[in-house]
N, CA, C and O of each residue as an XYZ file, in Angstrom:
308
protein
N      64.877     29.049    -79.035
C      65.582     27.833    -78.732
C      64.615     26.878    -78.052
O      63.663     27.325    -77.412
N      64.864     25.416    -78.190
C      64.076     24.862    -77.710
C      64.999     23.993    -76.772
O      66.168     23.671    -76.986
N      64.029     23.619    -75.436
C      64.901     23.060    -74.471
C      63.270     22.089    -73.751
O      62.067     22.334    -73.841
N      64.011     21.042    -73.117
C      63.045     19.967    -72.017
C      63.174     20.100    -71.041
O      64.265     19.703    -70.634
N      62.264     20.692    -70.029
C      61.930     20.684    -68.701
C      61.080     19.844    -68.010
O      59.990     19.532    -68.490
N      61.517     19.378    -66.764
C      60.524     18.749    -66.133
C      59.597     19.838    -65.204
O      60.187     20.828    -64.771
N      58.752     19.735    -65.024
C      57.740     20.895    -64.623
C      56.649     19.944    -63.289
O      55.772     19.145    -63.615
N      56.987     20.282    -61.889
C      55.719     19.775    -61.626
C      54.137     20.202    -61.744
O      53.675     21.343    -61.738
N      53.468     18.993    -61.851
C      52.193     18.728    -62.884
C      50.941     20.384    -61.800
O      50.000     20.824    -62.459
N      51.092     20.793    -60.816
C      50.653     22.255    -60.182
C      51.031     23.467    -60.799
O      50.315     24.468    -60.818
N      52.279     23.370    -61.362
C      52.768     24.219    -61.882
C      52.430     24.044    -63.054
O      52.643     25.162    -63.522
N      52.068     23.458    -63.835
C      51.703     23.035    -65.402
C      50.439     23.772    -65.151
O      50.142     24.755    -65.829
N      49.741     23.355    -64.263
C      48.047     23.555    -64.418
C      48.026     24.730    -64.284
O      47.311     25.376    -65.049
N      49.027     25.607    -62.972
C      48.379     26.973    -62.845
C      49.122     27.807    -64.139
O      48.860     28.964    -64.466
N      49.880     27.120    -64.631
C      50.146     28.152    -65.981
C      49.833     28.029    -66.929
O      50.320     28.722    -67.823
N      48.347     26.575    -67.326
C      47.468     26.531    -68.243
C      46.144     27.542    -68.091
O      45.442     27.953    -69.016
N      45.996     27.834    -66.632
C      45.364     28.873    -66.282
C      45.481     30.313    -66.654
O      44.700     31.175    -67.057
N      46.796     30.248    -66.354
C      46.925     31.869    -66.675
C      47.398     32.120    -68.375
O      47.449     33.263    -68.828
N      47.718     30.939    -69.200
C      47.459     30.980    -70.785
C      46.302     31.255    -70.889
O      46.070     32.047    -71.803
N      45.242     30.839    -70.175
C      43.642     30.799    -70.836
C      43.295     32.650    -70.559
O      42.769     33.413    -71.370
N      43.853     33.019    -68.989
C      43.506     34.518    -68.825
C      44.178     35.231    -69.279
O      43.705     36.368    -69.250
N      45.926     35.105    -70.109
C      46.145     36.211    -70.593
C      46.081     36.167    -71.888
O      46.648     36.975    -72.623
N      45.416     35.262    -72.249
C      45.443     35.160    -74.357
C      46.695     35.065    -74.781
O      46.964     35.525    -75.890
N      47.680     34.470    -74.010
C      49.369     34.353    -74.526
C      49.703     32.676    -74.638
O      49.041     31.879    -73.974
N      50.617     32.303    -75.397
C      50.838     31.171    -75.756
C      51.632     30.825    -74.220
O      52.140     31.565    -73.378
N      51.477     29.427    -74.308
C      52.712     28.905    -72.927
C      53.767     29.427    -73.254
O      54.247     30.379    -72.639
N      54.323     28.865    -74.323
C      55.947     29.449    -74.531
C      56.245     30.749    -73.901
O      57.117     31.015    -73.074
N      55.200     31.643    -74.544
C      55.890     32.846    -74.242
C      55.622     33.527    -72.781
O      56.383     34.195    -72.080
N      54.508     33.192    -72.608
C      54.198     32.926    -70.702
C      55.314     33.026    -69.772
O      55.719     33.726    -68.844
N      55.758     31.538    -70.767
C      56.663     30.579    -69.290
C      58.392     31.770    -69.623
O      59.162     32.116    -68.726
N      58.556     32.180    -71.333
C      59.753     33.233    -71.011
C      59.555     34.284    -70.147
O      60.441     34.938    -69.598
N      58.207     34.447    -70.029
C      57.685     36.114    -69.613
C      58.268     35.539    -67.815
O      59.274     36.028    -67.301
N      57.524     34.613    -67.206
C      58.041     34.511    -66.185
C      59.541     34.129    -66.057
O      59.963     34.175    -64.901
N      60.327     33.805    -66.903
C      61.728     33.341    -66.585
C      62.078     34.655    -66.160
O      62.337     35.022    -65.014
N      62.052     35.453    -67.416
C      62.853     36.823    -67.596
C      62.367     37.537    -66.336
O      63.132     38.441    -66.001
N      61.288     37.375    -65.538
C      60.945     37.995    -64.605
C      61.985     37.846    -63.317
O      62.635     38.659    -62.660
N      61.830     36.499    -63.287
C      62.575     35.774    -62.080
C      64.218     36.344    -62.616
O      64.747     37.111    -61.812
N      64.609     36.190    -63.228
C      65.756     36.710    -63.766
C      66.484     38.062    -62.926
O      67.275     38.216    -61.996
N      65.482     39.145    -64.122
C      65.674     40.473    -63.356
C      65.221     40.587    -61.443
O      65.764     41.465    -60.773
N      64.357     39.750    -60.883
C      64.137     39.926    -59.641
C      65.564     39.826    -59.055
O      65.974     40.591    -58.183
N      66.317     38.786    -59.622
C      67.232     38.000    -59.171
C      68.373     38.525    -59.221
O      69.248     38.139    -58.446
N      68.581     39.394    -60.030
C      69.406     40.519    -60.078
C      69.199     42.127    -59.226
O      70.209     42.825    -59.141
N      68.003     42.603    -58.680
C      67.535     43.137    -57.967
C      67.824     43.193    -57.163
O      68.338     44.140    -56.568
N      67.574     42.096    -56.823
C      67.454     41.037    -54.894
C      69.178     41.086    -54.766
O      69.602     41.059    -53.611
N      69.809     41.129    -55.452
C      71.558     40.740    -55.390
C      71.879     42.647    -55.812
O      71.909     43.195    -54.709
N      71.992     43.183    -56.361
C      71.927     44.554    -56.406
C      71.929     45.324    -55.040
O      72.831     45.942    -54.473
N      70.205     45.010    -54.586
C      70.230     45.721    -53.341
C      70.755     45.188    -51.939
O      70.915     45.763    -50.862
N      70.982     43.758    -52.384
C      71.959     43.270    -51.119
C      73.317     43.862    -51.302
O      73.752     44.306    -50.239
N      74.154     44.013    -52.357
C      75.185     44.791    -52.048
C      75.319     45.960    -51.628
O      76.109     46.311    -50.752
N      74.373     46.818    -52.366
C      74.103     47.771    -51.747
C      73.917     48.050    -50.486
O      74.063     49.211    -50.105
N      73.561     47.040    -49.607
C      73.004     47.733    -47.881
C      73.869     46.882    -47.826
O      73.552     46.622    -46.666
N      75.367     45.619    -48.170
C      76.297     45.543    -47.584
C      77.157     46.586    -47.210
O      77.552     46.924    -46.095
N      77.439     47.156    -48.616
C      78.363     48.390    -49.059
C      77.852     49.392    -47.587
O      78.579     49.562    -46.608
N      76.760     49.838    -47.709
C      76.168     50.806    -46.899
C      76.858     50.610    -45.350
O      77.696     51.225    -44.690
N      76.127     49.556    -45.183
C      76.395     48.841    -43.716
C      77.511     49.248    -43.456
O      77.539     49.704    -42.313
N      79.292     49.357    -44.421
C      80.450     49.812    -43.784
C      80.652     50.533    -43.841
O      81.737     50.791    -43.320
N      79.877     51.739    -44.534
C      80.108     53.055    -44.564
C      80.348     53.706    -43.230
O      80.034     53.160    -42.172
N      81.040     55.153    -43.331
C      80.705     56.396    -41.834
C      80.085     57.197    -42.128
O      80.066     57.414    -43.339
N      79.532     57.777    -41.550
C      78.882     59.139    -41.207
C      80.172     60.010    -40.419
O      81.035     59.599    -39.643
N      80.009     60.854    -40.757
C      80.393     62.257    -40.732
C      79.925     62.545    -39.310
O      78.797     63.031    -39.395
N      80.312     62.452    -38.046
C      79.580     63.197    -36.491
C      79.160     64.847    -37.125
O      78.377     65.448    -36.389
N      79.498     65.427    -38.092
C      78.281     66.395    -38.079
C      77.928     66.650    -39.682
O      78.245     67.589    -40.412
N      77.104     65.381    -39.963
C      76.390     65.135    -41.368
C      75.405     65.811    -40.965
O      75.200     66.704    -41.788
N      74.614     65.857    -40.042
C      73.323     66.439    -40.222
C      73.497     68.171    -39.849
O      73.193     68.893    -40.799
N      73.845     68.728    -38.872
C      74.584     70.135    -38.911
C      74.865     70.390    -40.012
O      74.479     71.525    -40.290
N      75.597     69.666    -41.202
C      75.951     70.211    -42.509
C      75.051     70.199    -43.704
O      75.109     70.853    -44.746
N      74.069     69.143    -43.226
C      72.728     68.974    -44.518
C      71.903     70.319    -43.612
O      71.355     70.918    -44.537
N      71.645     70.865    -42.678
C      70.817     71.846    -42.112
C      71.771     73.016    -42.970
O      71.221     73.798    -43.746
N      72.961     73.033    -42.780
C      73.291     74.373    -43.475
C      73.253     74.693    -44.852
O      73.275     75.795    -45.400
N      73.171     73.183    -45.476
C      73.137     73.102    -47.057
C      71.706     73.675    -47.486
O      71.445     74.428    -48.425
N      70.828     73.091    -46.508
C      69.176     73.664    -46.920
C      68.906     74.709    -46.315
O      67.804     75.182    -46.594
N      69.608     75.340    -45.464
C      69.324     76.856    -45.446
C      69.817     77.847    -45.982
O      69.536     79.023    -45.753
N      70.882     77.261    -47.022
C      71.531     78.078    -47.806
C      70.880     78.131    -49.457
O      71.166     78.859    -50.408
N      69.975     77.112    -49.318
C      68.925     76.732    -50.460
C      67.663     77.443    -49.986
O      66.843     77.567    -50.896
N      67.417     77.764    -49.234
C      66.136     78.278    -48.811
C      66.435     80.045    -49.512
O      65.580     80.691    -50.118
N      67.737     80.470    -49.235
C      67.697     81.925    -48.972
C      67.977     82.212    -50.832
O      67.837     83.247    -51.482
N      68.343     81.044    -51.198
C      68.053     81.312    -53.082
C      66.897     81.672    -53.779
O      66.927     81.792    -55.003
């Protein structure tokens, strides 16, 4: 698909740069970085729910007493 962006003219240059070092056309450059920013962006929102979610979780007052008995009951296997 083709679409018009305005691009400032720093950003043009350093990604005429990195066309020249990776032997890749702009086009596909400039998708390579979209799709990047993309998935980061989904990442970055992923693991923020995640350590929201976390954050309201409980613990168990004897989670760790019970992971000690789980691995000593793995040890004697």
């Amino acid at each position: 698909m083709r679409i018009t962006i305005n691009v400032p003219d720093e950003i043009i240059r350093q990604l005429r740069e990195h066309v020249i070092k990776e032997g890749k056309s702009l086009s596909s450059l400039i998708a390579e970085f979209i799709e990047r920013g993309i998935k980061e962006t989904k990442r970055r929102t992923a693991r923020d729910n995640i350590l929201r979610t976390a954050g309201r979780a409980r613990i168990d007052n004897n989670a760790l007493r019970m992971l000690d008995e789980m691995r000593s009951e793995d040890d004697r296997a």
